[in-house]
C-alpha positions as CSV (number, residue, x, y, z in Angstrom):
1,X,80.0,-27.6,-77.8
2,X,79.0,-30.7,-75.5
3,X,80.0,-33.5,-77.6
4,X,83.8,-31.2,-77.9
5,X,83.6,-31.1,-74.2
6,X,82.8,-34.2,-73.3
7,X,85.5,-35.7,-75.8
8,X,88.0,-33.7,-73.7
9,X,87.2,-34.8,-70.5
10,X,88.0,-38.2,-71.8
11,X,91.8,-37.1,-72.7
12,X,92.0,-33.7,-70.9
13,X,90.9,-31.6,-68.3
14,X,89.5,-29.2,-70.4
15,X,86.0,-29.9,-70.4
16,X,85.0,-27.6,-67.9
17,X,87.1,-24.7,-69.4
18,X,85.3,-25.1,-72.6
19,X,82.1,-25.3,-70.9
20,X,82.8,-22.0,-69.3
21,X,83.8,-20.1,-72.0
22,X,80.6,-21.1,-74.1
23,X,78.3,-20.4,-71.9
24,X,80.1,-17.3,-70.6
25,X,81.6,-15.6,-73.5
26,X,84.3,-14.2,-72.0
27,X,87.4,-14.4,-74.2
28,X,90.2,-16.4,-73.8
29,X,92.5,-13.0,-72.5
30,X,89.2,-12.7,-70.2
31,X,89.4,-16.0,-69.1
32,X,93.2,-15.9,-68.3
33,X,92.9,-12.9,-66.5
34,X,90.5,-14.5,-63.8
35,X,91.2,-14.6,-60.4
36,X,89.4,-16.8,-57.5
37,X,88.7,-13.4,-56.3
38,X,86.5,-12.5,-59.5
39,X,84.2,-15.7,-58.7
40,X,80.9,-15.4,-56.8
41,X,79.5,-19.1,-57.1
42,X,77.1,-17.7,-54.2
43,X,75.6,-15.0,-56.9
44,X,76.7,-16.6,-59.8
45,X,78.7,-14.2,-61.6
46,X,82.1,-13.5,-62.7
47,X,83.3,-9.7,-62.4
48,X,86.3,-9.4,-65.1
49,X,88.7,-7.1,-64.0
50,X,91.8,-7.9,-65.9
51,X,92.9,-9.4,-69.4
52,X,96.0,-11.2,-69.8
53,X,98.1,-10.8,-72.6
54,X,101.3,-10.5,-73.8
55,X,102.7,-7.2,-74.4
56,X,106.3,-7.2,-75.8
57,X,109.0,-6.4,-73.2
58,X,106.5,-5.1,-70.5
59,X,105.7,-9.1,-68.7
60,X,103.3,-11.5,-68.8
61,X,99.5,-9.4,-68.0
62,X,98.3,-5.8,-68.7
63,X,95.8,-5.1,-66.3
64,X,92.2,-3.2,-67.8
65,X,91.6,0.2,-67.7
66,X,91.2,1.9,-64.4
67,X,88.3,4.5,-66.0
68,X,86.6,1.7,-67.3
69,X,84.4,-0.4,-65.1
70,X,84.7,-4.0,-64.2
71,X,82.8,-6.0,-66.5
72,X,80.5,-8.6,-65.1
73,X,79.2,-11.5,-66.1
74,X,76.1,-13.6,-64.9
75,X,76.5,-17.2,-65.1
């Protein structure tokens, strides 16, 4: 996962977005979804609180499930 994300801060600025999702986990809808609101870099943790995907005639994001709680992560 380092050597991949060190290649692509050569060419892209993708380094730290594959960082990220390795050592978070989250999926790429997950990651999408995230909102500077979600960040604590105080804590350290990412609440995820929407996905973003593409639903067929319905826009860009479907947001989670309001009975469901947020998902955190600590990173």
């Amino acid at each position: 996962m380092e050597a991949l994300a060190t290649e692509l801060d050569d060419t892209h600025p993708l380094g730290l977005l594959v960082r990220f999702a390795a050592q978070t986990g989250l999926r790429a809808a997950e990651i999408a979804g995230l909102h500077i609101r979600d960040m604590n870099l105080a804590a350290g943790h990412v609440e995820v609180r929407q996905t973003l995907k593409r639903i067929a005639g319905t826009g860009p994001t479907a947001p989670r499930s309001r009975s469901a709680p947020p998902a955190t992560c600590p990173c």
